[in-house]
N, C-alpha and C positions, 0 to 999 in steps of 0.2 A: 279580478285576475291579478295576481301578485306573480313578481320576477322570484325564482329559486335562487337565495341565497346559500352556501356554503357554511356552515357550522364553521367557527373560531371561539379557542379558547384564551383564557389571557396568560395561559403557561409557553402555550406556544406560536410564533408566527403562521398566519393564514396561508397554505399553501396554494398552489394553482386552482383554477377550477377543473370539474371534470366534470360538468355538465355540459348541454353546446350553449350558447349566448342565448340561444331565442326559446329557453324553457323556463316555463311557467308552472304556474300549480291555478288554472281555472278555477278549479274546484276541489274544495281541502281535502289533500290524498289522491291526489289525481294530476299527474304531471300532461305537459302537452309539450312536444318538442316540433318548432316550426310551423307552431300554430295549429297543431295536429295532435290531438290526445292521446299517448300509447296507448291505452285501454280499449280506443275506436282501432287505431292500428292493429291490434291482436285480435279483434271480432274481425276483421274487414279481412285479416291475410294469415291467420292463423298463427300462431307458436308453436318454437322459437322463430322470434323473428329479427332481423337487423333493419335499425332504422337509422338511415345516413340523413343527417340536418346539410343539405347542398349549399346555406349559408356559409354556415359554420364550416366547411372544407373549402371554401372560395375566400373568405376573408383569412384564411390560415395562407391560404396562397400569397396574398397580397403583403402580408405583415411581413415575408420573409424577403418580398419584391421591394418594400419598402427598405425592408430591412440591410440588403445587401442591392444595392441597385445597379452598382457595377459587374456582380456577378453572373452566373446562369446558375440557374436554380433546377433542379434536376429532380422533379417526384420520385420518388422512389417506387415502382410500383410491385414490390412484391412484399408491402404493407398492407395493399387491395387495390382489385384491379378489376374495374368492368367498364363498359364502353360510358357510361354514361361520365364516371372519374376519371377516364383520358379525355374525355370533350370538354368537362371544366378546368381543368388543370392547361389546357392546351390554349383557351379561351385565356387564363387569367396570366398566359406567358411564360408559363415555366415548359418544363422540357420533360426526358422521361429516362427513367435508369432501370432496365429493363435486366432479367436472367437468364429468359430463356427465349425460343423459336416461337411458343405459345406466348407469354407477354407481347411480343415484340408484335407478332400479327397481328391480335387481338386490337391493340394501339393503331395500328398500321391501317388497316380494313378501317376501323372507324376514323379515321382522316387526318391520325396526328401526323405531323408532318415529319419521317424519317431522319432526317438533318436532324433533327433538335432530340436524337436518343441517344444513349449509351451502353450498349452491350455489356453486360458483366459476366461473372464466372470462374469459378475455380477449377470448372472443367466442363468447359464447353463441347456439345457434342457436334459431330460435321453440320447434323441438320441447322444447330444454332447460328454455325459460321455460316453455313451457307444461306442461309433466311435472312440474315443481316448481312451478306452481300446482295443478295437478291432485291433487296428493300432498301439500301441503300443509307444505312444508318450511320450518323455522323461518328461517333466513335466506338471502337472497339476494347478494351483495356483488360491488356495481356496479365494473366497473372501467373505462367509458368512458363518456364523453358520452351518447352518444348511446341507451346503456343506456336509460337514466332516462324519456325520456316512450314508447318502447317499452313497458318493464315497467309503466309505468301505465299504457299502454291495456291492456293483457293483464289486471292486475290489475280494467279496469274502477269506474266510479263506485260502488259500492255497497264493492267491496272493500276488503282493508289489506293490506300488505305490509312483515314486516320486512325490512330492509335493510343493509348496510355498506357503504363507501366504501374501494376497495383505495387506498391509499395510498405512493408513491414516495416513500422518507424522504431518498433521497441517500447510500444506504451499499453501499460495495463488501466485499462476504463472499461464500464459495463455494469450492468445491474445484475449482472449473473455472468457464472464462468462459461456457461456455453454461450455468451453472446457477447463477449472478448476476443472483440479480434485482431487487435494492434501489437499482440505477442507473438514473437518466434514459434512456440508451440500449440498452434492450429495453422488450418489448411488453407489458407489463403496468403494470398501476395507472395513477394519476394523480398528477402531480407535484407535490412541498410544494414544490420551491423558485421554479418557475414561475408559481404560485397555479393551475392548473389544478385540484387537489384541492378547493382552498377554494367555486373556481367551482360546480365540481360539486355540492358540497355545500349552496351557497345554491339552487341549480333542484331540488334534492330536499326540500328544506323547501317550498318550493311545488308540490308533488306532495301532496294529499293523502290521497293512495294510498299512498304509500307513507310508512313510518315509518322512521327511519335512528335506530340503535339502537347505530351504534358505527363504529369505522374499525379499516380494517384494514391491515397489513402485512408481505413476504414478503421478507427480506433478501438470501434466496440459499439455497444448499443444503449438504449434506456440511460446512455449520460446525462448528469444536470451539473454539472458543473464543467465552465469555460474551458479552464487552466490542461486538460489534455489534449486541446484541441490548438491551443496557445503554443503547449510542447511540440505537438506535430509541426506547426509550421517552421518551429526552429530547425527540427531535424531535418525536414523535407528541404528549407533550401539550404538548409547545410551541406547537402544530395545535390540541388541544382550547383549549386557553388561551385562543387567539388569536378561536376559533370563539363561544365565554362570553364575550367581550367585546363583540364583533360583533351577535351574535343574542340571546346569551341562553341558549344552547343546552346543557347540562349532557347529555351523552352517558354510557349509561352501561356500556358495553363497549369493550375494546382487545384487538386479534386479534392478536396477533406472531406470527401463519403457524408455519412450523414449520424446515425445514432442518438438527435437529439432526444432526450426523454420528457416525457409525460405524468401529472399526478392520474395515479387511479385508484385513490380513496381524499377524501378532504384532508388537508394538511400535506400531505404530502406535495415534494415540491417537483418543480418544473424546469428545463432549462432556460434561461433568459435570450430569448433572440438577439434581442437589439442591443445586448451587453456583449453576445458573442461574436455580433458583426463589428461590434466597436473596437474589441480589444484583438480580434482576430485582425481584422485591416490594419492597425496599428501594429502590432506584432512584424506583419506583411513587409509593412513600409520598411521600417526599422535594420530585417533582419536583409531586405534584399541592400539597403542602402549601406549595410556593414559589408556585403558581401562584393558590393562592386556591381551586380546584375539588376538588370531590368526586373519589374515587378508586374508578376503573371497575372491574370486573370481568374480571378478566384471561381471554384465552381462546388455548389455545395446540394447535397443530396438527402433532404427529408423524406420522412414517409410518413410512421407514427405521428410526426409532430401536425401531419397536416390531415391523415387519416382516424387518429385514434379517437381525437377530444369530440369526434365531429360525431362518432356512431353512439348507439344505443341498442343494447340485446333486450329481448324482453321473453320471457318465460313465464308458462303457467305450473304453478305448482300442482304436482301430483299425488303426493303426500306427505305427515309429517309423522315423524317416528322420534319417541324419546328410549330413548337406549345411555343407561346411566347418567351421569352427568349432562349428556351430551343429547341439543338437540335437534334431528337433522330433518333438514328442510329437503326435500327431493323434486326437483324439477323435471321437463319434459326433454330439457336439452343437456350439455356437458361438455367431458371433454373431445367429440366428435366435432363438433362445433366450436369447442374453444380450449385446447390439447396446454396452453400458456399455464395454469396456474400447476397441470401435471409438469410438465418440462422445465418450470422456471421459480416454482412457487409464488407466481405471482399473486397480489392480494388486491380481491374489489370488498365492492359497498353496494350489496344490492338492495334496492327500495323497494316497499310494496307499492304497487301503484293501482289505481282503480278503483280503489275506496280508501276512507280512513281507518286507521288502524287503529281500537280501542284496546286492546291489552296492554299491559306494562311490556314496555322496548324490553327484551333479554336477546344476549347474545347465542345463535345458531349458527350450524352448519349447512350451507346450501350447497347441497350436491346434483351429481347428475343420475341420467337414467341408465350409465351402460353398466357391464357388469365387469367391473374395475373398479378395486377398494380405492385406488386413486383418482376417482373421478368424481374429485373435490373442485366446487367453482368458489366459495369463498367459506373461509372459516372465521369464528366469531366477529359474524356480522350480524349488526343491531337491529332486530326487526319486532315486529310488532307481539308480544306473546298470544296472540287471537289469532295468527297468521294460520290460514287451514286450503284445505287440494280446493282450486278452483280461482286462487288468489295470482296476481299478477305479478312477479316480482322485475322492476328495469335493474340491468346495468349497465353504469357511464362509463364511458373510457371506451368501448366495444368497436369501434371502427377500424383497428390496423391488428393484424395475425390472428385473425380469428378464421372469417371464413378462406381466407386466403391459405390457412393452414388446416383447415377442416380435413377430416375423414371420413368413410364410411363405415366405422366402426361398427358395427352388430347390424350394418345394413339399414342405417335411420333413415339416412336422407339429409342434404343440406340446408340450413332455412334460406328463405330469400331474402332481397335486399329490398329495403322502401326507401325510396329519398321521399323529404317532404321540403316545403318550403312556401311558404304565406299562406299557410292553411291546406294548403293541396298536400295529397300524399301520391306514388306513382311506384309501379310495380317496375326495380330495375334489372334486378337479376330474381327467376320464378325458385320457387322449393323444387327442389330435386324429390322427383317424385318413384314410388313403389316400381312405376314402370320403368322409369329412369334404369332403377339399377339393375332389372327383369332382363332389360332391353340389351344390358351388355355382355350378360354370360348365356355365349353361344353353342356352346356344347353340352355332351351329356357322353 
């Protein structure tokens, strides 16, 4: 049994991994992920299927427990979210950063503990405010106007409510424009450079229903590099600064959201944790001790970074079709199940796995089954030229916006989720089955 190393060239530095830690190759052409073969995994539960390595998502917790030890750490859960990844994540001390009424319960019913969530949304609907009153969720974090004397009638005169203020700091970060969110022009937060933040923030001091406990902000997503995260905390207490001179106001939490990014082809790079919690703290110290103010308590919100590296898709090919130049590998699943490489152009590395591959490696197209010329899952990826319907292809990186952003596109059906972990594999979330989807249209 040999550990799966990562291909490095000497042109360029070796990027992150994007396999989990506990995969192997048994037997040559035949990967095992947590001691568990994907090839038995796809006989045992069929494909498409997701396979979560529960190591690998529990030591991703701890790195960043380590990593930032004064903080709270905050999963992010609409990266992926099933009862079995609120019980780990709850276990290994982090907290949870929830969107909606559905998140929030889901988490709640299986026994996370309330206090340690965080409400988000750019437009939260009653049900949401009022499910995270009714549950009694540690914070809430306003991100419009109009929020504000809502959530304190809901709240009610007798009540409290904590609270944060999402915050627009004026930074462009992101691995794509639609997942950019630290600029003026998208729909979230409130703006520092327009004072609209600031406004906010004085009609919430006169709320006193509600308690505001800290401000928050989301710079973008898929970042690997520090240095915007560095910029936010300048601007944000530049904000608190400004807010201590104004009111008087000594805040004592800073939320820098989360966005950190992931490789999901070899080389490709990764953001540095432990370099972010260095230079971030340092920043912290620095900027609150220019400003005169106490220094908040940091609180930071991954999801990807602890979801993504952890999961494995695995697909059976369907068929292959050469169409001029170009040739395309057709799988059983797509973008129903993983909508990211249409929405973002995102680019994987999928492997054959379940036998070895004797043809000469040529680059192909591996697409899906729906019927959408854009339901491309990776393009010139290196696979084996022998590669034919019946063959197994994985791929790494699959654990955060996939099935969390699944659909039922032409009516497939969701795959399920396998965790494994020391050989065992366990059925967490089942395939969304013909009758599943039969079973919800009621009329005629």
């Amino acid at each position: 049994m040999t550990t799966v190393h990562e291909p490095t060239t000497t042109s360029a530095p070796a990027g992150a991994p994007v396999w989990p830690a506990s995969t192997t190759e048994p037997v040559r052409g035949d990967l095992a992920v947590g001691g568990v073969p994907l090839a038995e995994i796809a006989d045992r539960f069929g494909t498409p299927v997701y396979v979560l390595d529960e190591a690998e998502a529990r030591a991703r917790c701890r790195t960043y427990r380590d990593a930032f030890p004064d903080a709270d750490i905050l999963y992010a859960a609409k990266a992926f979210l099933c009862r079995a990844m609120a019980h780990w994540t709850a276990e290994e001390g982090l907290g949870l950063d929830v969107c909606s009424a559905g998140e929030l319960e889901l988490a709640v019913t299986t026994g996370f503990p309330p206090e340690r969530i965080v409400l988000h949304g750019n437009a939260k609907s009653p049900r949401d405010l009022d499910t995270a009153l009714r549950l009694g969720v540690g914070r809430i974090v306003i991100d419009s106007p109009g929020e504000i004397a809502r959530l304190a009638a809901a709240v009610g005169p007798q009540g409290r409510q904590k609270v944060m203020v999402r915050v627009v700091p004026g930074i462009n970060a992101g691995g794509h424009e639609k997942i950019r969110t630290g600029t003026d022009d998208q729909k979230f937060g409130l703006s520092l450079t327009d004072g609209h933040a600031a406004h906010a923030i004085a009609r919430i001091l006169g709320q006193p229903q509600l308690r505001l406990t800290g401000l928050h902000c989301h710079v973008g997503s898929q970042i690997t590099s520090v240095r915007p995260y560095v910029v936010a905390v300048r601007r944000m207490v530049g904000l608190m600064s400004r807010l201590h001179a104004q009111h008087g106001l000594v805040l004592p939490e800073l939320d820098l959201g989360g966005g950190h990014g992931i490789a999901y082809r070899p080389g490709d790079p990764a953001l540095d944790v432990t370099d972010l919690a260095r230079r971030v703290r340092t920043e912290l110290a620095e900027a609150c001790g220019r400003a005169g103010i106490p220094v908040p308590r940091l609180v930071i919100e991954p999801g990807r970074a602890i979801a993504g590296p952890a999961g494995v898709a695995v697909y059976r090919v369907l068929a292959v079709k050469h169409t001029g130049r170009t040739v395309f590998v057709a799988v059983d699943g797509g973008m129903s199940d993983n909508p990211r490489p249409a929405l973002y152009g995102v680019r994987y590395a999928p492997r054959l796995v379940g036998r070895r591959g004797t043809g000469r490696p040529a680059r192909m197209t591996v697409v899906g089954r729906h019927c959408e010329a854009g339901d491309v899952l990776a393009t010139d990826a290196e696979l084996p030229g022998d590669v034919r319907p019946g063959d197994l292809l994985a791929v790494p990186a699959a654990g955060a916006y996939h099935l969390s952003m699944a659909s039922g596109y032409n009516l497939v059906g969701r795959p399920p989720v396998v965790a494994v972990r020391d050989g065992l594999a366990r059925l967490l979330v089942r395939r969304e089955s013909l009758e599943d989807v039969r079973s919800r249209d009621v009329g005629l």
